[in-house]
Backbone as CSV, one residue per row, in Angstrom:
resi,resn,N_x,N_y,N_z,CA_x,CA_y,CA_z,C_x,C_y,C_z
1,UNK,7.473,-43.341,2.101,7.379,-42.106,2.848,6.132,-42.159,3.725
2,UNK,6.249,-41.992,4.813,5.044,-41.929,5.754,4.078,-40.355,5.660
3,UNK,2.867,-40.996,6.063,1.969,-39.800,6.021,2.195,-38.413,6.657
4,UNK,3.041,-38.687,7.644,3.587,-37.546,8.875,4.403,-36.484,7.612
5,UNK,5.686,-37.266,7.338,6.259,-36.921,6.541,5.711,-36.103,5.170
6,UNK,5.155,-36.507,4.613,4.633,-36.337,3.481,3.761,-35.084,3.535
7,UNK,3.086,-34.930,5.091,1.966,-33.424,5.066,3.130,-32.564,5.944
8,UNK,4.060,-32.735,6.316,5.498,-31.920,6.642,5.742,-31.059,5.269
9,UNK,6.158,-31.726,3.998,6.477,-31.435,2.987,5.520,-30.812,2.498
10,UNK,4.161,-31.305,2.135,3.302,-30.208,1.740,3.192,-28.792,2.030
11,UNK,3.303,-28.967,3.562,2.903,-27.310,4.588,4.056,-26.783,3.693
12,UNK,5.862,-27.309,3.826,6.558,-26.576,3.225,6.431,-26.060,2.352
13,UNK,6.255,-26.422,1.144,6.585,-25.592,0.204,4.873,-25.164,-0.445
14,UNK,3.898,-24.836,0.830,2.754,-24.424,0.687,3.486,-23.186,1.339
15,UNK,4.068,-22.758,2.013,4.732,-22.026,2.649,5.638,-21.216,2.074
16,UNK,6.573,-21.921,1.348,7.492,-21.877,0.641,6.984,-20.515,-0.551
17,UNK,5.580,-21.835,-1.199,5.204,-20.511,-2.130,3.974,-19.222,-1.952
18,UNK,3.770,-19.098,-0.880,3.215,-18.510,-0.364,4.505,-17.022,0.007
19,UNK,5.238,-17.360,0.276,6.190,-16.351,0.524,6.990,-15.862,-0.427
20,UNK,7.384,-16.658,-1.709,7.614,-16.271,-2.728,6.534,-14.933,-3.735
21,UNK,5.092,-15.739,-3.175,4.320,-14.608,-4.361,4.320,-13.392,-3.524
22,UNK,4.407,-13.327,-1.723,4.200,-12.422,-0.969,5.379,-11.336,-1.490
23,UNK,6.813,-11.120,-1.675,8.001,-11.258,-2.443,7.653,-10.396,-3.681
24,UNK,7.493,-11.200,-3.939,7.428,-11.238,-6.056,6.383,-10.146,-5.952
25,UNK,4.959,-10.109,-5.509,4.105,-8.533,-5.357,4.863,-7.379,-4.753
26,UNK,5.650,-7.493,-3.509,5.722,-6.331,-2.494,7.088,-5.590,-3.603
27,UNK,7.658,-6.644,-4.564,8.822,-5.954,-4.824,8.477,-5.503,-6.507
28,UNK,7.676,-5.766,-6.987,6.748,-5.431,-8.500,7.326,-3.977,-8.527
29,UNK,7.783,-3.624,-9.349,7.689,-2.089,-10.068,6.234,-0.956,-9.481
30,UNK,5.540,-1.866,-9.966,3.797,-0.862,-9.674,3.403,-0.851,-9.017
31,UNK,3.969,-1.859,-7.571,3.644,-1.925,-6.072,4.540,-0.808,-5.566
32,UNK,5.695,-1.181,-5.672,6.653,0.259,-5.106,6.474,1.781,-5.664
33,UNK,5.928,1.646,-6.598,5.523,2.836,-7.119,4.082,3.816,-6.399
34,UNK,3.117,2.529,-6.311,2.136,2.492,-5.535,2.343,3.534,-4.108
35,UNK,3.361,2.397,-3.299,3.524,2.796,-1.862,4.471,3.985,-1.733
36,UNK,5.180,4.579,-2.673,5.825,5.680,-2.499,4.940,6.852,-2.633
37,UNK,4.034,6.476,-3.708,3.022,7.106,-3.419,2.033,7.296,-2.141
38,UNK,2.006,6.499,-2.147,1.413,6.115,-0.446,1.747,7.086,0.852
39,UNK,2.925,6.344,1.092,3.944,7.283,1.829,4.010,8.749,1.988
40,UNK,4.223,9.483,0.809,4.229,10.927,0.637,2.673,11.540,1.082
41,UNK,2.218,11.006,0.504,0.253,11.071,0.616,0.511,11.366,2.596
42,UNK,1.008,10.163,2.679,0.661,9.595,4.299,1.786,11.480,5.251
43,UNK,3.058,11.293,4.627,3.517,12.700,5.025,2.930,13.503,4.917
44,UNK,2.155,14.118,3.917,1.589,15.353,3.130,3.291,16.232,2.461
45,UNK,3.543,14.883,1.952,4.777,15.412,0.927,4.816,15.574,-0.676
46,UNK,3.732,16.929,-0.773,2.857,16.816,-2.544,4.482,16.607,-3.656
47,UNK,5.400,17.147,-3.432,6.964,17.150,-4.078,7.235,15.653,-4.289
48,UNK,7.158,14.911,-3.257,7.771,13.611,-3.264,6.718,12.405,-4.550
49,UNK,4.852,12.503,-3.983,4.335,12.419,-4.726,4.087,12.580,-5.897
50,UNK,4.218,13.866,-6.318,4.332,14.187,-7.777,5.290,13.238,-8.419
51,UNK,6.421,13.224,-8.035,7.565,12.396,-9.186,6.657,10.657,-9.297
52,UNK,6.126,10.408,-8.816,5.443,8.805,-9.217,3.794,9.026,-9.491
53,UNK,3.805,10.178,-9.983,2.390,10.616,-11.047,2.632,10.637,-12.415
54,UNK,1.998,10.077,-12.797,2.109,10.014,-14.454,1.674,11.685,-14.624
55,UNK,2.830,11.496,-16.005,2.649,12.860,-16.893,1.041,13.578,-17.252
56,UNK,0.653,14.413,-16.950,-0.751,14.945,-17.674,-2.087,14.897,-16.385
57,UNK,-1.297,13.539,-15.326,-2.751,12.987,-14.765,-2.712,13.846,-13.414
58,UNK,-3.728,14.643,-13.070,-3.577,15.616,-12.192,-4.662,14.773,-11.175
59,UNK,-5.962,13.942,-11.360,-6.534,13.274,-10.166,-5.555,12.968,-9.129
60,UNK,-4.361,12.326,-9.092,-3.913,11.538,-8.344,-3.578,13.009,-7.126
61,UNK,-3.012,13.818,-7.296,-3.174,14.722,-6.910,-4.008,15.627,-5.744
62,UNK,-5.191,15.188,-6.388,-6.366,15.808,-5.767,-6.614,15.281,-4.082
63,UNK,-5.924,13.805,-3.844,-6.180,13.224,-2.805,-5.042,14.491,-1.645
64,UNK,-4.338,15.244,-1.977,-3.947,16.272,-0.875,-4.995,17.019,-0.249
65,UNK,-6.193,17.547,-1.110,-7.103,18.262,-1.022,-7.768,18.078,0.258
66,UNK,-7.467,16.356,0.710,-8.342,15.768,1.905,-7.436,15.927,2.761
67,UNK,-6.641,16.262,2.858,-5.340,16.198,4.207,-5.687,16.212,5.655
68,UNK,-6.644,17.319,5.605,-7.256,17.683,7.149,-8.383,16.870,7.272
69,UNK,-8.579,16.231,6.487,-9.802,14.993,6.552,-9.318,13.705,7.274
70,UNK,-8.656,13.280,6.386,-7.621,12.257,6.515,-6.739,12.261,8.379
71,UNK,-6.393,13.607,8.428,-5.531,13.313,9.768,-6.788,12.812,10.949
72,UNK,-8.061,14.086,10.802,-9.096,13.938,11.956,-9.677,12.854,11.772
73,UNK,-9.422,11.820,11.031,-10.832,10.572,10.880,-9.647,9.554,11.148
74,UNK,-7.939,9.345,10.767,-7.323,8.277,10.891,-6.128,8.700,12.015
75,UNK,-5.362,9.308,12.561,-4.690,10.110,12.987,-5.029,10.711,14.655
76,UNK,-5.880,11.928,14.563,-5.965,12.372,16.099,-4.531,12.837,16.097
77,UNK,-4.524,12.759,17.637,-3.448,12.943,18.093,-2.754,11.812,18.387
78,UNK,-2.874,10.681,17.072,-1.929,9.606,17.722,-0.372,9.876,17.265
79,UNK,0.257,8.876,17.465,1.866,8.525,17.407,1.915,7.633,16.175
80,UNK,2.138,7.883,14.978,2.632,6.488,14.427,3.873,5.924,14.924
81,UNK,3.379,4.226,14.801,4.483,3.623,14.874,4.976,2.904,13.972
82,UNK,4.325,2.148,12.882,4.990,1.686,11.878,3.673,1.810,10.659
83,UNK,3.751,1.747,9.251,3.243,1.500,8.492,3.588,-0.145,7.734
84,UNK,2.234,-0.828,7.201,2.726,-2.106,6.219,1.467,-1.832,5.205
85,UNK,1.848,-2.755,3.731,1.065,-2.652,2.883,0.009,-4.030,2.764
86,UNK,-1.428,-4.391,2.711,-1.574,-5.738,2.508,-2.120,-5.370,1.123
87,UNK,-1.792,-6.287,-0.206,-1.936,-5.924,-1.093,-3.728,-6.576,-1.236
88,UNK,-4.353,-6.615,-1.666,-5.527,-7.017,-1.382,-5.899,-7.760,-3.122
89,UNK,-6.079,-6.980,-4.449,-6.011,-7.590,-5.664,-4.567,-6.544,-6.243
90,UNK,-4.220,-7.353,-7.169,-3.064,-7.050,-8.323,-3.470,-7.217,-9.773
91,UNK,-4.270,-6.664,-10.829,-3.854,-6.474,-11.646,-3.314,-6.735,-12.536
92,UNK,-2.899,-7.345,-13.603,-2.242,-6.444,-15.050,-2.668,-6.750,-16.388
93,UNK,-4.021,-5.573,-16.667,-4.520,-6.145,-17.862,-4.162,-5.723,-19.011
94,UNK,-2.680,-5.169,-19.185,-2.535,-5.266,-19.944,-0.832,-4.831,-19.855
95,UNK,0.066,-4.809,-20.567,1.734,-4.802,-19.846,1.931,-2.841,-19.762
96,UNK,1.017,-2.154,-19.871,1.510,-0.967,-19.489,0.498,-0.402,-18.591
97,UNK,-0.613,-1.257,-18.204,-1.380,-0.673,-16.819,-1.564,-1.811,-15.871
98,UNK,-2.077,-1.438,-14.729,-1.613,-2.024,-13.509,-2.729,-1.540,-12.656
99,UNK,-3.521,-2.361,-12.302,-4.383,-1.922,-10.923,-4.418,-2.740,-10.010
100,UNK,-4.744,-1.913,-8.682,-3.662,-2.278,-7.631,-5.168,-2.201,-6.497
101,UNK,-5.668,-2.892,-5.457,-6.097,-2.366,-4.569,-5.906,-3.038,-3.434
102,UNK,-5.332,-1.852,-2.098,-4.614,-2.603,-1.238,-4.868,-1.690,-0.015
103,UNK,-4.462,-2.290,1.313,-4.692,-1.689,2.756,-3.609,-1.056,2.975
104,UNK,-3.412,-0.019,3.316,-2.574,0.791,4.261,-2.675,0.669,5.600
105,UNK,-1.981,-0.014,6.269,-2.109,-0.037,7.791,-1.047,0.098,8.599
106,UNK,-1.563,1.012,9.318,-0.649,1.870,10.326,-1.290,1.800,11.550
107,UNK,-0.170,1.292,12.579,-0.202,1.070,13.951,-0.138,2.559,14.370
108,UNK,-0.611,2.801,15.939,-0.361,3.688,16.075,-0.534,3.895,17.726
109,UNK,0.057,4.916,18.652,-0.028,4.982,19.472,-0.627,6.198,19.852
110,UNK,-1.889,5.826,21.044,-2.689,6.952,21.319,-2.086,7.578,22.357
111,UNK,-2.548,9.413,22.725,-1.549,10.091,23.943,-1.987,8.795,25.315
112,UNK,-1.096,8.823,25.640,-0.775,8.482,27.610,-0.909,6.486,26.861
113,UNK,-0.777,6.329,26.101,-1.099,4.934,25.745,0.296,4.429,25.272
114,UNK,1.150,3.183,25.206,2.491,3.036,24.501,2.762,1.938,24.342
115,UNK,3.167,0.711,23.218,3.989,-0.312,22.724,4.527,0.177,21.452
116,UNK,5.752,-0.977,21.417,6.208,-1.047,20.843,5.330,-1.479,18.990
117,UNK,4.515,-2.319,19.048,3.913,-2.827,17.926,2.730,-1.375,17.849
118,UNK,2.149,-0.711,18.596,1.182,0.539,18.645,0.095,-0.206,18.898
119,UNK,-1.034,0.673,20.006,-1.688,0.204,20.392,-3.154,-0.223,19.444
120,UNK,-3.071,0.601,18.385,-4.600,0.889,17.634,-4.482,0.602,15.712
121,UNK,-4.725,-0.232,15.111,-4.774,-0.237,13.577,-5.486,0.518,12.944
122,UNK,-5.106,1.085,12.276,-5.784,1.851,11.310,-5.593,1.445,10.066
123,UNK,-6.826,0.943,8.898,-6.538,0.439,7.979,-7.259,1.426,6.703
124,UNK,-6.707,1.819,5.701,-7.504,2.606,4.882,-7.295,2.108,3.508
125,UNK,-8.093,1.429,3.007,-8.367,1.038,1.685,-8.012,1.839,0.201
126,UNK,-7.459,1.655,-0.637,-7.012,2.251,-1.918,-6.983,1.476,-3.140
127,UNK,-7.135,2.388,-4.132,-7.495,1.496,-5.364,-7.149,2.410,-5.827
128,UNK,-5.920,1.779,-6.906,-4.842,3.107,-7.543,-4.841,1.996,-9.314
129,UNK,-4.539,2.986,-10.040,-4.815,2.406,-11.472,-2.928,3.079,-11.978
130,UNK,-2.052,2.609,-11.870,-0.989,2.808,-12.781,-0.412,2.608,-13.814
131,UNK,0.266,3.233,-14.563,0.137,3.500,-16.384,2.056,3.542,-16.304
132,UNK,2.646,2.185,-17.650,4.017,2.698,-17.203,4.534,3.327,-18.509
133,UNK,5.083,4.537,-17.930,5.452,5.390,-18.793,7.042,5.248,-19.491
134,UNK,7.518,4.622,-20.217,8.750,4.165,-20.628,8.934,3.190,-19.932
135,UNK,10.234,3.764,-18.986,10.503,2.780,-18.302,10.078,2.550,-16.470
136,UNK,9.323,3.194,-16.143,8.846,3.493,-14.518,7.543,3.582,-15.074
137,UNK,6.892,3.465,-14.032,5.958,3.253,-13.105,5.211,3.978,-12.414
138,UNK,4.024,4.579,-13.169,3.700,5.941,-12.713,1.989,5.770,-12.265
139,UNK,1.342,6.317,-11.226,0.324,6.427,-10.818,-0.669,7.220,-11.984
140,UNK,-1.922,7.060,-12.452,-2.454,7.621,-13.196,-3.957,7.974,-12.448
141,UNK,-4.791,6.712,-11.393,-5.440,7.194,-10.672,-5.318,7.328,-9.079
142,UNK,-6.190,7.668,-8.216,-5.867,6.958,-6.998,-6.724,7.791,-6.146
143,UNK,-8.111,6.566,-5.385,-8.544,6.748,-4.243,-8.564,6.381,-3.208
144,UNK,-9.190,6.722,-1.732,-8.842,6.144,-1.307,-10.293,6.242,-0.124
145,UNK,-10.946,6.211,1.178,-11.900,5.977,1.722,-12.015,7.549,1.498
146,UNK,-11.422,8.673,2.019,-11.638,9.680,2.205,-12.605,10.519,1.322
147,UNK,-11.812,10.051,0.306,-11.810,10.794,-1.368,-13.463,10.617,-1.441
148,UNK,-13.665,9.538,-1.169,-14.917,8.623,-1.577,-16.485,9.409,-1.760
């Protein structure tokens, strides 16, 4: 096998598993649990949030409190255009908790400004501690820059 060959094959399945663990995190129980949380937070949808809060734990909660914080420091008057998650560390010290800390980043488009990908990133840091309650996957802490 020639050398050409041989660092062909490496990149692959350096690649290969690189996209597998990318995969195997984004689709984890306590990641999706995470970002639904996320999401609702990101709406100001306290209903939607609540159902992926663990029983009893009312902190997670508290991050609504910042809402009007949150829009004037990440937001303005922009446009979102898409949200992605970069997971940053994962966690699991032990099989019923889960800590998670990861970027929220959302493109976004400013007034009189416009693409398709959004012109401006906004990235906001979180560090969420989840506890699984039977059988799901429930948020027990969660901050985030605002909170801070």
């Amino acid at each position: 096998m020639k050398p050409k060959q041989l660092l062909i094959i490496i990149i692959a399945i350096a690649t290969g598993w690189w996209a597998f663990d990318v995969i195997r995190t984004h689709t984890s129980g306590d990641v999706i649990a995470y970002k639904s949380f996320a999401k609702a937070l990101m709406r100001g949808d306290a209903v939607d949030a609540r159902r992926e809060v663990a029983r009893g734990a009312d902190q997670p909660m508290s991050a609504f409190n910042f809402q009007e914080e949150r829009r004037e420091i990440y937001f303005q008057d922009s446009e979102r255009v898409f949200t992605y998650y970069r997971i940053l560390s994962h966690h699991r010290p032990s099989d019923n908790r889960s800590v998670i800390r990861a970027e929220q980043v959302t493109r976004v488009n400013l007034p009189g400004e416009s693409k398709f990908y959004g012109v401006r990133r906004i990235g906001v840091i979180h560090s969420v501690e989840l506890i699984r309650e039977q059988s799901a996957w429930r948020v027990l802490r969660f901050t985030d820059e605002v909170m801070r």
